[in-house]
C-alpha positions in Angstrom: 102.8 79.6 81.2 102.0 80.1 78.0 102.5 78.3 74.6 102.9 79.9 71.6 101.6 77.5 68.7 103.6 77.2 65.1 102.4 75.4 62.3 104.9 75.5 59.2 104.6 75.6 55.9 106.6 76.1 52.8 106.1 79.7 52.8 104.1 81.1 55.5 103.5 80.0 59.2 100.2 79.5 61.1 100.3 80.6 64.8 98.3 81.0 68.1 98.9 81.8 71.6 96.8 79.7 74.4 97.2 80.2 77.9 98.2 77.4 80.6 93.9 77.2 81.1 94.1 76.7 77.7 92.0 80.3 77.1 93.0 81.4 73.5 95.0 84.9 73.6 96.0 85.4 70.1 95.5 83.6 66.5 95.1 81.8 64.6 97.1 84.1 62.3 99.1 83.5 59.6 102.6 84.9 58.7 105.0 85.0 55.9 108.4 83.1 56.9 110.5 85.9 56.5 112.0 88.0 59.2 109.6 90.9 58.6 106.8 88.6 59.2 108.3 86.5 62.3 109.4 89.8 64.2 106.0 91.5 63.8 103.9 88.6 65.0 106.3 88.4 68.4 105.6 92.2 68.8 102.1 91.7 69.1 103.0 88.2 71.2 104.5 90.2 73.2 102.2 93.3 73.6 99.8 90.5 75.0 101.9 88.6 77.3 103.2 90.1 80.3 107.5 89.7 80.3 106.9 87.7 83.8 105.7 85.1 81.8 107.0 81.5 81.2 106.8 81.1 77.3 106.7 77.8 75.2 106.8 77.9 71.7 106.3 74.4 70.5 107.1 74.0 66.8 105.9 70.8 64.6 108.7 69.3 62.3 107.9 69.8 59.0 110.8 68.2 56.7 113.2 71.2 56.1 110.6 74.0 56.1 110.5 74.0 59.8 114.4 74.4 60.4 114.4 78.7 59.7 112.8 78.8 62.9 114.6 76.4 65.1 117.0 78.8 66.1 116.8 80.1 69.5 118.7 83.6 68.3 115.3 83.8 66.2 113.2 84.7 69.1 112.7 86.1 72.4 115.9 85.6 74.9 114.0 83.6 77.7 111.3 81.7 75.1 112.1 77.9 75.6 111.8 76.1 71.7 110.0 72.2 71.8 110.3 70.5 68.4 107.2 68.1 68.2 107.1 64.8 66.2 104.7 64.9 63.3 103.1 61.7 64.0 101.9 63.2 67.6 100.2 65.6 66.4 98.7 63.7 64.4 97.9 61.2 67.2 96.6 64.2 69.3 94.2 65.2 66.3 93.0 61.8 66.7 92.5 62.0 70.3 90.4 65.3 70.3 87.8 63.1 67.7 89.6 65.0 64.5 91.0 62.0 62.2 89.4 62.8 59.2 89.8 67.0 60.0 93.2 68.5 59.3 93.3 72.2 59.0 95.9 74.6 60.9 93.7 75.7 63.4 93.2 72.2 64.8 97.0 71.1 64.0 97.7 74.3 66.4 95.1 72.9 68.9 97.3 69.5 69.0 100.3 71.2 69.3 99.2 73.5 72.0 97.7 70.5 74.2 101.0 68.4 73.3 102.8 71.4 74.8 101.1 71.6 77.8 101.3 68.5 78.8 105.2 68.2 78.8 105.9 66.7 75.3 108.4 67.1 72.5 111.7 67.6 72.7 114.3 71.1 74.2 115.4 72.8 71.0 119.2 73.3 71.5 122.0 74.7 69.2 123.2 71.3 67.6 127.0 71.1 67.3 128.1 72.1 64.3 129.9 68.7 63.4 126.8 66.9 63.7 124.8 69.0 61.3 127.9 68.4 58.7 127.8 64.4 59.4 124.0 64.6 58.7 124.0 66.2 55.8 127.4 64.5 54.4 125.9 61.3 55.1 122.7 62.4 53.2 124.4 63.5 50.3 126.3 59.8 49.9 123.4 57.5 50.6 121.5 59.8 47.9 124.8 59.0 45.0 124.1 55.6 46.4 120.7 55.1 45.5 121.2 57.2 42.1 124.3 54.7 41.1 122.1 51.9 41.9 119.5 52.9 39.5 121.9 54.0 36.9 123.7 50.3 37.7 120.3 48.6 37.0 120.1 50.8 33.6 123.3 49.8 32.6 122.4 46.4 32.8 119.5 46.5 30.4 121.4 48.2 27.8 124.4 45.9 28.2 122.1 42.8 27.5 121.2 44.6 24.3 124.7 45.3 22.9 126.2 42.3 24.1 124.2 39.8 24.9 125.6 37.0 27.5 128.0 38.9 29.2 126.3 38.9 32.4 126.8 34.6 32.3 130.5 35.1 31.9 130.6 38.0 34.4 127.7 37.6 36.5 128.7 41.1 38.6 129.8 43.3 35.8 129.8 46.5 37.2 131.1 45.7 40.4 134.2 44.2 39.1 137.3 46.0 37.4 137.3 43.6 34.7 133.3 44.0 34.3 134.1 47.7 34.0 136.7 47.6 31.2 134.2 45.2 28.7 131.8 47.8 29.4 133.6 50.4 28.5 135.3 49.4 25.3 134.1 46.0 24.3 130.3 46.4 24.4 130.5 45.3 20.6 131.0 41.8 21.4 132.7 40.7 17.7 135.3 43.2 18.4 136.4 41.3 21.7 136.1 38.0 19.9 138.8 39.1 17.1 140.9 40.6 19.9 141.4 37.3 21.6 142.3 36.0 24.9 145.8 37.1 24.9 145.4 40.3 23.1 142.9 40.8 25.8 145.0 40.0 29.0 147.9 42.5 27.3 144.9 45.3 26.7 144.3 45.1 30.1 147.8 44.9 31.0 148.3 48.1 29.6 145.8 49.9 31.8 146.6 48.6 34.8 144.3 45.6 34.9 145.6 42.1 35.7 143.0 39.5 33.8 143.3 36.1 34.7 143.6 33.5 31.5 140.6 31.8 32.6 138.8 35.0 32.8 139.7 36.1 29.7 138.7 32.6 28.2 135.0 32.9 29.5 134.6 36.4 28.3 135.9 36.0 25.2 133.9 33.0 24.3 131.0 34.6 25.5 131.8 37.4 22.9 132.0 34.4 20.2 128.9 32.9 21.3 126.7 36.7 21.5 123.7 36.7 19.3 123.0 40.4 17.2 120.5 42.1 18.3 118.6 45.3 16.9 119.4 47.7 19.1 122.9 46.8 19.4 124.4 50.1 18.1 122.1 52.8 20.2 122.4 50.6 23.2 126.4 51.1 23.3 125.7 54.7 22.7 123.5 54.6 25.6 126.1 52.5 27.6 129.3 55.0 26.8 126.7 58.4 28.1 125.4 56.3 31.6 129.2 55.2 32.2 130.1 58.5 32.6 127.5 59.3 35.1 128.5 56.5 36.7 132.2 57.5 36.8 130.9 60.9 38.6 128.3 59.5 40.8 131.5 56.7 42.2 133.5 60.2 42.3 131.2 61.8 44.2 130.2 58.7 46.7 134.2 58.9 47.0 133.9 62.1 48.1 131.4 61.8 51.1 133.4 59.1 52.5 136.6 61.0 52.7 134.6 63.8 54.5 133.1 61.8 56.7 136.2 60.1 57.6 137.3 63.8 58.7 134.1 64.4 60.0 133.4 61.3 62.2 136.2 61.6 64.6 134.9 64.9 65.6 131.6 63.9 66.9 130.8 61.6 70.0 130.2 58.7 67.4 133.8 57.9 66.6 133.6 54.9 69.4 131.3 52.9 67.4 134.2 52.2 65.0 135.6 50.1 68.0 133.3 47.3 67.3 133.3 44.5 64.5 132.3 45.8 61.5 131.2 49.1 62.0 133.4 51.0 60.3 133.3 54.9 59.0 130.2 54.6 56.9 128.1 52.3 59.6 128.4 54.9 62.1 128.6 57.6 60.1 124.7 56.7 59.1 123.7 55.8 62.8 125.4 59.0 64.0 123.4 61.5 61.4 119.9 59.5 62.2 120.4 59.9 66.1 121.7 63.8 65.7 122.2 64.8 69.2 122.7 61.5 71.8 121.8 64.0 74.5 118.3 64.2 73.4 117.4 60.0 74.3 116.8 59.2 77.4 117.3 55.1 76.5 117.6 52.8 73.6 114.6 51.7 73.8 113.4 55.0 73.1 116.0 55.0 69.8 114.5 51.8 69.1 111.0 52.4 69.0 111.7 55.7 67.1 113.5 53.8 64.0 109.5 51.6 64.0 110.9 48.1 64.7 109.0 47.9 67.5 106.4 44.9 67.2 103.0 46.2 67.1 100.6 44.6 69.7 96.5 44.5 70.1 95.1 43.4 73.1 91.5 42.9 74.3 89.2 40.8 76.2 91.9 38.6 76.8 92.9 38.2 72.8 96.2 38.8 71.5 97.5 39.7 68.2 101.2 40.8 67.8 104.0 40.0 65.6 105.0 42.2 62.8 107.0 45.9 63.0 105.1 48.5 63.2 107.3 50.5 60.5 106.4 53.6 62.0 109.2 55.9 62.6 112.6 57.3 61.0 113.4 55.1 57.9 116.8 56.8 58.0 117.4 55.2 62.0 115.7 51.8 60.9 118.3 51.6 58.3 121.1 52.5 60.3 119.9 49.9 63.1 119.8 47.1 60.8 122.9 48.1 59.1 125.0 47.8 62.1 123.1 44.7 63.0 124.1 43.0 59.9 127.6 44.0 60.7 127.7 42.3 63.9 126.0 39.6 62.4 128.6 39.1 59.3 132.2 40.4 61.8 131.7 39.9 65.7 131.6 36.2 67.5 129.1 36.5 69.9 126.6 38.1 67.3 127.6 35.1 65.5 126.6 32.5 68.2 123.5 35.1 68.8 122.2 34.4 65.3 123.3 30.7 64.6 121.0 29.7 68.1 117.9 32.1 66.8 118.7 30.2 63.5 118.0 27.0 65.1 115.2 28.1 66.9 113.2 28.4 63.0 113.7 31.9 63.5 113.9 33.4 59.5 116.3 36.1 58.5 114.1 39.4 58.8 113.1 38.5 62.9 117.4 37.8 62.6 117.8 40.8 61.3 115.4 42.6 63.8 117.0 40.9 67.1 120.7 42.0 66.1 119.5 45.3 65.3 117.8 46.0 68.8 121.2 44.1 70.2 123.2 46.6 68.0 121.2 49.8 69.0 121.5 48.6 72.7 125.7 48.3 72.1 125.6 51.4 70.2 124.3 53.7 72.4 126.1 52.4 75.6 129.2 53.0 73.8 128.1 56.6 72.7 126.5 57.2 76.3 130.0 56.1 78.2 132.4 57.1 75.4 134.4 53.4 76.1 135.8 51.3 73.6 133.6 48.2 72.5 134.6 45.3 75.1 133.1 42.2 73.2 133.3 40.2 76.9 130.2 42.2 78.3 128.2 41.4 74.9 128.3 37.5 75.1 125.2 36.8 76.6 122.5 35.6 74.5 119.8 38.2 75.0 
């Protein structure tokens, strides 16, 4: 056999060839990732390497940069593709006395000896669907995060143009009534001579049902708003982020009505069987795991997402407790998303938490223990494409 070494980089690719006796044959060269550069370093591959030959090319994931060559059609029918996890090769510099070293030569030295002994994963064409879901599922948890900031913004200026709002509407962005103040009563005098009524038929008018005693605490809360400085160019600020905030809802909108076309095409649509997973929950768990194939177990999944406890053992002394946090922070997420949905929606989860509750157990180690009981439903269900049956979940384990 041997194993054709690939370092990426944004723009150009580092590359060896190494025989199963680990003799080097070619390389370190580099390459420009372009087709002109990747089909003239095979030629002289393959000018070394007889066509009898078992070939591994084993490729180090490298964010995005690494994905232009993950195509089988992109090399040699016959050459067998193994994607590597960065934190291997890392590992593996570690192992041949190289922490503190980190050049391509020696990253292609890692990858090589990861190769040869059997690691990383089979490169295979990923279904098309699942590439959409991940990438659909990206795009709305990134609107997500940039309406959250904006949200947290918005706060800040509201407290400048109309002070005391947020005691009469403690959640006023996330209700329909919060929304309409912001939007044309962020001069609080201007809502105090409107009145309650006048307010409840303003609303009216667009569509809004107010309730009196609503209107009453707004209102009075309008009466009762000291003037501040900065009133006027924080309700300009107000009307400009609103907006964005109008297209970054629109565009969260968006992702979930393709996902919800998307999701039933993938092997993930089973999770919506269960309690409280619903499009979104296994939408995210479905675009961290990619192909299900590719896991042998959950507690492969599990260990991968970096809630595994870390643990140091020696002469007898122990020292464990606390994640390790090493792994996908999109999986860990997803894990403890769908944990906390069985947590908030399904009975035995219920009974699950309420007896680690009483055990002293706080809310994280909770929130870790329903998540590795979540991963271990989710990928039964995925695995044996069966509808959740809540009666073969009960036990407390």
């Amino acid at each position: 056999m041997v194993v054709v070494a690939v370092d990426v980089g944004k723009n150009t690719v580092a590359c060896s060839v190494t025989d199963e006796k680990r003799h080097r044959l070619f390389g370190p060269v580099d390459f420009a990732m372009t087709r002109a550069g990747l089909d003239s370093t095979v030629a002289r591959i393959q000018e070394l390497v007889r066509a009898d030959v078992a070939v591994k090319v084993g490729i180090e994931a490298a964010g995005h940069y690494h994905q232009p060559l993950m195509m089988t059609s992109s090399w040699p029918a016959g050459w067998v593709l193994v994607e590597l996890n960065p934190a291997h090769v890392t590992e593996q510099r570690r192992v041949q006395g190289r922490r503190r070293v980190k050049t391509d030569a020696i990253d292609l030295e890692a990858i090589t000896e990861l190769v040869l002994a059997g690691r990383g994963s089979p490169v295979a064409e990923r279904e098309v669907m699942l590439v959409e879901l991940a990438a659909w599922v990206g795009h709305r948890s990134r609107r997500i995060e940039a309406r959250t900031a904006l949200k947290n913004q918005l706060l800040g200026q509201l407290d400048r143009a109309f002070p005391g709002l947020t005691l009469a509407l403690p959640d006023v962005l996330g209700t329909k009534v919060g929304r309409l103040v912001a939007e044309h009563f962020t001069d609080p005098t201007r809502l105090a001579s409107l009145g309650e009524s006048r307010f409840i038929r303003f609303a009216a008018t667009r569509g809004l049902v107010v309730q009196r005693r609503v209107a009453v605490r707004v209102v009075a809360a309008a009466r009762d708003a000291l003037p501040t400085r900065d009133a006027v160019v924080a309700r300009e600020i107000v009307a400009n982020d609103l907006r964005m905030l109008t297209v970054l809802d629109q565009q969260a909108a968006q992702a979930e009505d393709h996902l919800s076309l998307l999701l039933p095409q993938t092997p993930f649509i089973v999770l919506t069987s269960v309690p409280g997973w619903a499009t979104i929950r296994a939408s995210a768990y479905g675009a961290a795991i990619g192909d299900p194939v590719r896991w042998p177990g959950p507690k492969q999944i599990y260990r991968a997402a970096g809630l595994s406890p870390m643990q140091y053992e020696s002469a007898g002394k122990r020292r464990d407790g606390a994640i390790s946090r090493e792994g996908s922070v999109e999986l860990r997420r997803a894990l403890i998303d769908l944990g906390v949905g069985l947590w908030l929606n399904d009975p035995a989860a219920k009974t699950y938490a309420a007896a680690l509750r009483a055990r002293g157990k706080k809310g994280g180690v909770i929130a870790c223990a329903l998540a590795n009981r979540a991963n271990r439903i989710a990928y039964a269900l995925v695995r044996d494409q069966h509808p959740y049956d809540p009666t073969r979940w009960t036990r407390e384990v």
